[in-house]
Each structure stands twice: as structure tokens, then as C-alpha cells.
C-alpha positions as CSV (number, residue, x, y, z in Angstrom):
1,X,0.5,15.4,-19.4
2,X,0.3,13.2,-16.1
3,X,-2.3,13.5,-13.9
4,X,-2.4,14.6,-10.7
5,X,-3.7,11.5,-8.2
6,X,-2.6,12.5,-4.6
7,X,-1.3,16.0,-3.2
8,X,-0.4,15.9,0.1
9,X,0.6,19.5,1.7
10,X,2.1,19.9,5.5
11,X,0.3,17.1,7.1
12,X,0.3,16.4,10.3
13,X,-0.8,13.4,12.0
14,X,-0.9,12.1,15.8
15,X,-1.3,9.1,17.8
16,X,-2.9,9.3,21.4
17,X,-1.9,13.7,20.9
18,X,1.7,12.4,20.5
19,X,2.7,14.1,17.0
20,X,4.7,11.5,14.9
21,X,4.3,13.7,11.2
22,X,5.7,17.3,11.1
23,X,4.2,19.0,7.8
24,X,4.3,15.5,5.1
25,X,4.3,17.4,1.3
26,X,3.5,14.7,-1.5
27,X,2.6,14.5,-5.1
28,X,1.8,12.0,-6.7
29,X,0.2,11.0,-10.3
30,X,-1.4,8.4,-11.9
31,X,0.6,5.3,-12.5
32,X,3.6,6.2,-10.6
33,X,5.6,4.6,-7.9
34,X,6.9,6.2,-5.1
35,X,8.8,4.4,-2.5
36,X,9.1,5.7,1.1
37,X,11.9,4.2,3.2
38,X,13.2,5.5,6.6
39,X,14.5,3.7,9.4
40,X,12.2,2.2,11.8
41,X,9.8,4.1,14.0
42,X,10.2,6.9,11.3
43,X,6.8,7.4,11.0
44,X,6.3,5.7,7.1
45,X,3.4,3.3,8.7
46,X,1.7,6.1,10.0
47,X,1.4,8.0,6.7
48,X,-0.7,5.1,5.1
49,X,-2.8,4.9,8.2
50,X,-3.6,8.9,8.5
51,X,-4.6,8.2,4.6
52,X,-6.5,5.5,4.6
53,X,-8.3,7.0,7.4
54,X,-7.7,4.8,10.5
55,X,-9.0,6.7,13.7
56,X,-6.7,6.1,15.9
57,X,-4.5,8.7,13.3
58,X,-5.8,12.2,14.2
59,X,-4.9,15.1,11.7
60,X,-5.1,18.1,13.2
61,X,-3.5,20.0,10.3
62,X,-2.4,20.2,6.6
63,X,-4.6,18.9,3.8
64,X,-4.5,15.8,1.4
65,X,-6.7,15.7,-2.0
66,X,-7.1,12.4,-3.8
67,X,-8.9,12.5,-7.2
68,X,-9.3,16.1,-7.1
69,X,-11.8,15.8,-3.6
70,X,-10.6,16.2,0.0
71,X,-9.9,12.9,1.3
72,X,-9.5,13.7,4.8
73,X,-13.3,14.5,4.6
74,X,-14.2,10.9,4.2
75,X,-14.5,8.2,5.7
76,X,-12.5,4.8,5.6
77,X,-14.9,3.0,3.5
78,X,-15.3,6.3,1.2
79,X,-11.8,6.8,0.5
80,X,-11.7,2.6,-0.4
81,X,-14.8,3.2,-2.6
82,X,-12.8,6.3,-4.1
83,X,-10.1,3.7,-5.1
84,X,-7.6,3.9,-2.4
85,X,-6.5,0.3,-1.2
86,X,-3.9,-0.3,1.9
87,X,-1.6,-3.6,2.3
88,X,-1.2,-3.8,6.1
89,X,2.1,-5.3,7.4
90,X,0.1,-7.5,9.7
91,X,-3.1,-8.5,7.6
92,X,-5.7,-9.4,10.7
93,X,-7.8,-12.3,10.7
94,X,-11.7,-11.9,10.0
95,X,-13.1,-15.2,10.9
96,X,-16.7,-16.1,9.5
97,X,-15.6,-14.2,6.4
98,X,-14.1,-15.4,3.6
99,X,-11.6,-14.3,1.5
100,X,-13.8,-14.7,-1.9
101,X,-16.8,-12.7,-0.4
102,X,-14.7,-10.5,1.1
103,X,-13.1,-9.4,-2.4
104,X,-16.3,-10.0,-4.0
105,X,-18.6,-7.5,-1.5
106,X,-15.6,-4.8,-1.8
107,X,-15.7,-5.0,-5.5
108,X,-19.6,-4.9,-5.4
109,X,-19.0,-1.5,-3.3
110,X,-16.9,-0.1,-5.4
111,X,-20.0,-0.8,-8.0
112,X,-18.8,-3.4,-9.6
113,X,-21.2,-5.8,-10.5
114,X,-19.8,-9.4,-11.5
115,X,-21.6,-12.8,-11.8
116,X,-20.1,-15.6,-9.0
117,X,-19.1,-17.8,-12.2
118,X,-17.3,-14.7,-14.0
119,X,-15.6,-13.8,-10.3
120,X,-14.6,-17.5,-10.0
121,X,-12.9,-17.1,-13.2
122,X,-11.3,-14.1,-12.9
123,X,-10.0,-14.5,-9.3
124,X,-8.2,-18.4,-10.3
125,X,-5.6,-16.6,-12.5
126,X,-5.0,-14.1,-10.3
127,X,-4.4,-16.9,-7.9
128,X,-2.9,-18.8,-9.9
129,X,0.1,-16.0,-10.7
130,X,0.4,-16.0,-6.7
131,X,0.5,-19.6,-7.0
132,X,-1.7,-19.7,-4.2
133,X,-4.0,-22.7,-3.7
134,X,-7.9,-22.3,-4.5
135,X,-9.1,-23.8,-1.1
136,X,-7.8,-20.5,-0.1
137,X,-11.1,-18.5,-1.7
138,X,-13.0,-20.3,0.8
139,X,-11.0,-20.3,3.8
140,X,-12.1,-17.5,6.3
141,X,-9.9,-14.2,5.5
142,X,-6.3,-14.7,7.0
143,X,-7.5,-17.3,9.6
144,X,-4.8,-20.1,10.0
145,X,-2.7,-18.2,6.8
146,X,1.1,-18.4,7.2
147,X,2.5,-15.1,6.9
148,X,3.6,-15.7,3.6
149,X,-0.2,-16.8,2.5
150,X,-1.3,-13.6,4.3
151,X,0.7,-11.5,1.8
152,X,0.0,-13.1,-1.2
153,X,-4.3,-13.0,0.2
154,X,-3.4,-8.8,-0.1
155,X,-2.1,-8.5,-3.4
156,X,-4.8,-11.0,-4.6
157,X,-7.4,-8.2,-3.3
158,X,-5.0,-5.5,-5.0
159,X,-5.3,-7.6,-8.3
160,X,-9.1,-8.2,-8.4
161,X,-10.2,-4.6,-6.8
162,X,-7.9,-2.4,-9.3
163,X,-7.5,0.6,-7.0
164,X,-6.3,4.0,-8.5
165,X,-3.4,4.2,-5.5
166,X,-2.3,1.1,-3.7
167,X,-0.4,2.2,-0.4
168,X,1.5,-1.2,1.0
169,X,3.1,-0.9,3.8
170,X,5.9,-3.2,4.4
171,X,4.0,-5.7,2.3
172,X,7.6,-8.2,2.3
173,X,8.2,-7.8,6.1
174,X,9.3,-11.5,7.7
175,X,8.8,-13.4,4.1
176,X,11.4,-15.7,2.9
177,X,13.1,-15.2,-0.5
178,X,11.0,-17.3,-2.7
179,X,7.6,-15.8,-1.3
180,X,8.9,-12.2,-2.1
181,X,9.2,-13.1,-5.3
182,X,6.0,-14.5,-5.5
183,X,4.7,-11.4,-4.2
184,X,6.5,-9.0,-6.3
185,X,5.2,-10.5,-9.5
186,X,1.8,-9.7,-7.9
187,X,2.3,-6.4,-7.6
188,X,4.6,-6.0,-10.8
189,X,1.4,-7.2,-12.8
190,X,-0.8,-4.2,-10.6
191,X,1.6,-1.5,-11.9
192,X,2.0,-2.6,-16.1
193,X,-1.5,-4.0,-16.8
194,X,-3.8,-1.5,-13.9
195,X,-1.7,1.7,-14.6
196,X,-2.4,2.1,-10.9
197,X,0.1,4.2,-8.8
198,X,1.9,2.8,-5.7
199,X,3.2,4.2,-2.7
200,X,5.6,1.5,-1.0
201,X,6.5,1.9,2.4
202,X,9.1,-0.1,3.3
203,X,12.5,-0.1,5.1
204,X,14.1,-3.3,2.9
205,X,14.4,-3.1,-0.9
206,X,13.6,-6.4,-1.9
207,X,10.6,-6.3,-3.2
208,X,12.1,-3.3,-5.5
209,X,14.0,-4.9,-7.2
210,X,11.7,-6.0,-10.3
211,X,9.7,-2.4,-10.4
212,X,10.4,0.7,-11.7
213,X,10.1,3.7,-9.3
214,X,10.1,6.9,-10.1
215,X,10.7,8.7,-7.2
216,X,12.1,7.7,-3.8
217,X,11.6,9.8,-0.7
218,X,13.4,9.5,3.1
219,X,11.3,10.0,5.6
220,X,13.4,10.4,9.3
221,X,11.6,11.3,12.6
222,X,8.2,12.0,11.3
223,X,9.8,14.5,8.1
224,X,10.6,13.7,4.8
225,X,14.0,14.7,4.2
226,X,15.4,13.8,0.6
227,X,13.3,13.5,-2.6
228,X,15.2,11.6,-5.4
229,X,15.2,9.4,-8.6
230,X,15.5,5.2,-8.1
231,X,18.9,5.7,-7.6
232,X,18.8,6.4,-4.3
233,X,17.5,3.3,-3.2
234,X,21.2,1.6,-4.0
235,X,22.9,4.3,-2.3
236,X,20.6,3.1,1.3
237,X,21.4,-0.1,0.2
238,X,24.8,0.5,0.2
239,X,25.1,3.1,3.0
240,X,22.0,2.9,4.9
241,X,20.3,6.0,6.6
242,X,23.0,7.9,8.7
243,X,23.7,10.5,6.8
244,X,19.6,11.4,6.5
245,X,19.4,11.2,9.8
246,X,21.4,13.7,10.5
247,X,19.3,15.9,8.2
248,X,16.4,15.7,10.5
């Protein structure tokens, strides 16, 4: 029997008291993928915000429980600790930080305690898969990173922190073909080997097209309006999103 990770009922989230989500129901369980697509300004970015906590996303109504605890009760760093992880679409630059103790404090706050040697091991084949370059460890987090290497810097933290729901949000916006491929290996590894579920949020299917999904959902001006199997992603692909849209 699956477990249940995330429910989500009637959620409602605004931005500067301008409602953008009108009553969001999800389900998810453990080691599924859900895709969200929707066309843009739909409101799919603003679901991973409102989850992950960002303050800028006010809920003033409907409920989410992660784990079987109310996740809206926590705080950003709680619901991280709790093993929630977002991919932004544009990762922000942390300078005087770098990306090694940056993964390396987030796992030690999680309460994972690894020796430097065993985390130098451990984070070189992740890299490695990425085929990112080691310098990188040491370079301060996303500072001077192509947007490409800023991409592949995420799913390196997804890979090493192991969260129970990864949320990534757009995660191959503006890369070129080879560096979504790159990518998707990354997070093809996350869902067979950490039996981790993902909720992709994106508007393109590229990165799709080595995972399985499970279920797809449409979200159109702020509502989800069609739940449905993987197939539905080649019928957007072939058709796009008018006939949701008019749905909403």
C-alpha cells in the first residue's frame, strides 16, 4: 500500500493580497512523480513557493500536510529539515559561500553527520554523473555559474541531501539540449535509487522524456483543471493548452 507523502486540500495562496491559487487539491505519495504544466503566469511557480514556505506567498486558506504534520505551520528551514527540497528556476548567487559547505551544513541540518573525506567522496560521483567539474565544490554557490552550471549545482544538492519530495520548478528553463540531458540523468538517478517523489513544474516537456510520471495535472489561471495518466503530456505536446483553457 503507498503511502501518503503530501495532501494538499483547497489552498489558497496570494502575492501582495492579489489571489493567484483558487482552492489547489493534491495527493501525492511516496516515490511518485507528478508533473504540473500550465501555460505561463498559471500560477505553477507559485505552488512550490506557498510550499516551501517563501513569505512573500501568504495562505490565507486551505491546508497542506507533509509526512503526516501540518506543513504550513513551519517554517522554511523546518519544512527543508522535514525533507522538502525546491529547484528554483533562477538559482541566486550566495557569494562567501560555497557550494560544498553549503550542501555539507544542509545535510548536517537535516542530522546527517558525514566526515569532510567521506563528503568529498560521495559528492565527486555525484558530480561526476553531472559531469560537472570539481573546482566547482569550491567556488562560491552560483557566483559566476552559467545557467547551465547553475542547474546542474541544484540537482547536485538534490542528489547529496536525498529529500522525501523534490519540488523543481522549471529546472530546464533556457538550457541547451545537451545540458538537459545532463540534467535529466541527475534527476532520473533521484527518482530509481532515492525512491523520492517529484513534483515537476514545468511548461516544456523535455526534461520528461526519460522519467516515468505517474500522474500529470493542468493547472490554468490559478486552478487545476485536468488530472490524468503520462499520456497527457503528448497530447500538450501535440495540441498545447487551448482547450484547458477554456476549462478555467
Amino acid at each position: 500500500m503507498s503511502q501518503e507523502l503530501l495532501k494538499v486540500e483547497q489552498l489558497f495562496v496570494e502575492v501582495e493580497k492579489k489571489q493567484i491559487l483558487h482552492g489547489i487539491d493534491l495527493q501525492m505519495n511516496a516515490g511518485e512523480t507528478h508533473v504540473l504544466m500550465g501555460p505561463n503566469g498559471a500560477g505553477k511557480s507559485t505552488l512550490g513557493y506557498a510550499l516551501m514556505g517563501n513569505p512573500k506567498y501568504e495562505v490565507p486558506g486551505g491546508a497542506a500536510v507533509f509526512q503526516g504534520e501540518d506543513l504550513l505551520a513551519k517554517s522554511t528551514s523546518e519544512r527543508a529539515q522535514a525533507g522538502l527540497f525546491l529547484s528554483f528556476q533562477n538559482p541566486v548567487e550566495v557569494p562567501g559561500v560555497s557550494l560544498g559547505s553549503f550542501i555539507r551544513s544542509a545535510m548536517e541540518q537535516r542530522g546527517e553527520k558525514i566526515s569532510l573525506w567521506n563528503f568529498r567522496k560521495a559528492v565527486r560521483k555525484q558530480m561526476e554523473l553531472l559531469q560537472m567539474d570539481e573546482s566547482y565544490i569550491d567556488r562560491d554557490l552560483n557566483v559566476g555559474f552559467s545557467g547551465g552550471e547553475k542547474k546542474k549545482a541544484e540537482i547536485l544538492q538534490l542528489l547529496m541531501l536525498k529529500p522525501a519530495l523534490a519540488i523543481l520548478d522549471e529546472t530546464d528553463s533556457g538550457l541547451d539540449v545537451d545540458a538537459v540531458k545532463t540534467v535529466s540523468l541527475g534527476v532520473e538517478e533521484y527518482q530509481k535509487n532515492q525512491n523520492g517523489a517529484l513534483l515537476i513544474i514545468t511548461h516544456s516537456t523535455r526534461i520528461l522524456e526519460s522519467l516515468h510520471v505517474d500522474y500529470t495535472h493542468v493547472l490554468v489561471n490559478g486552478k487545476i483543471v485536468a488530472t490524468g495518466d503520462a499520456s497527457m503530456i503528448e497530447e500538450i505536446n501535440a495540441c498545447g493548452f487551448e482547450r484547458y483553457i477554456d476549462r478555467a
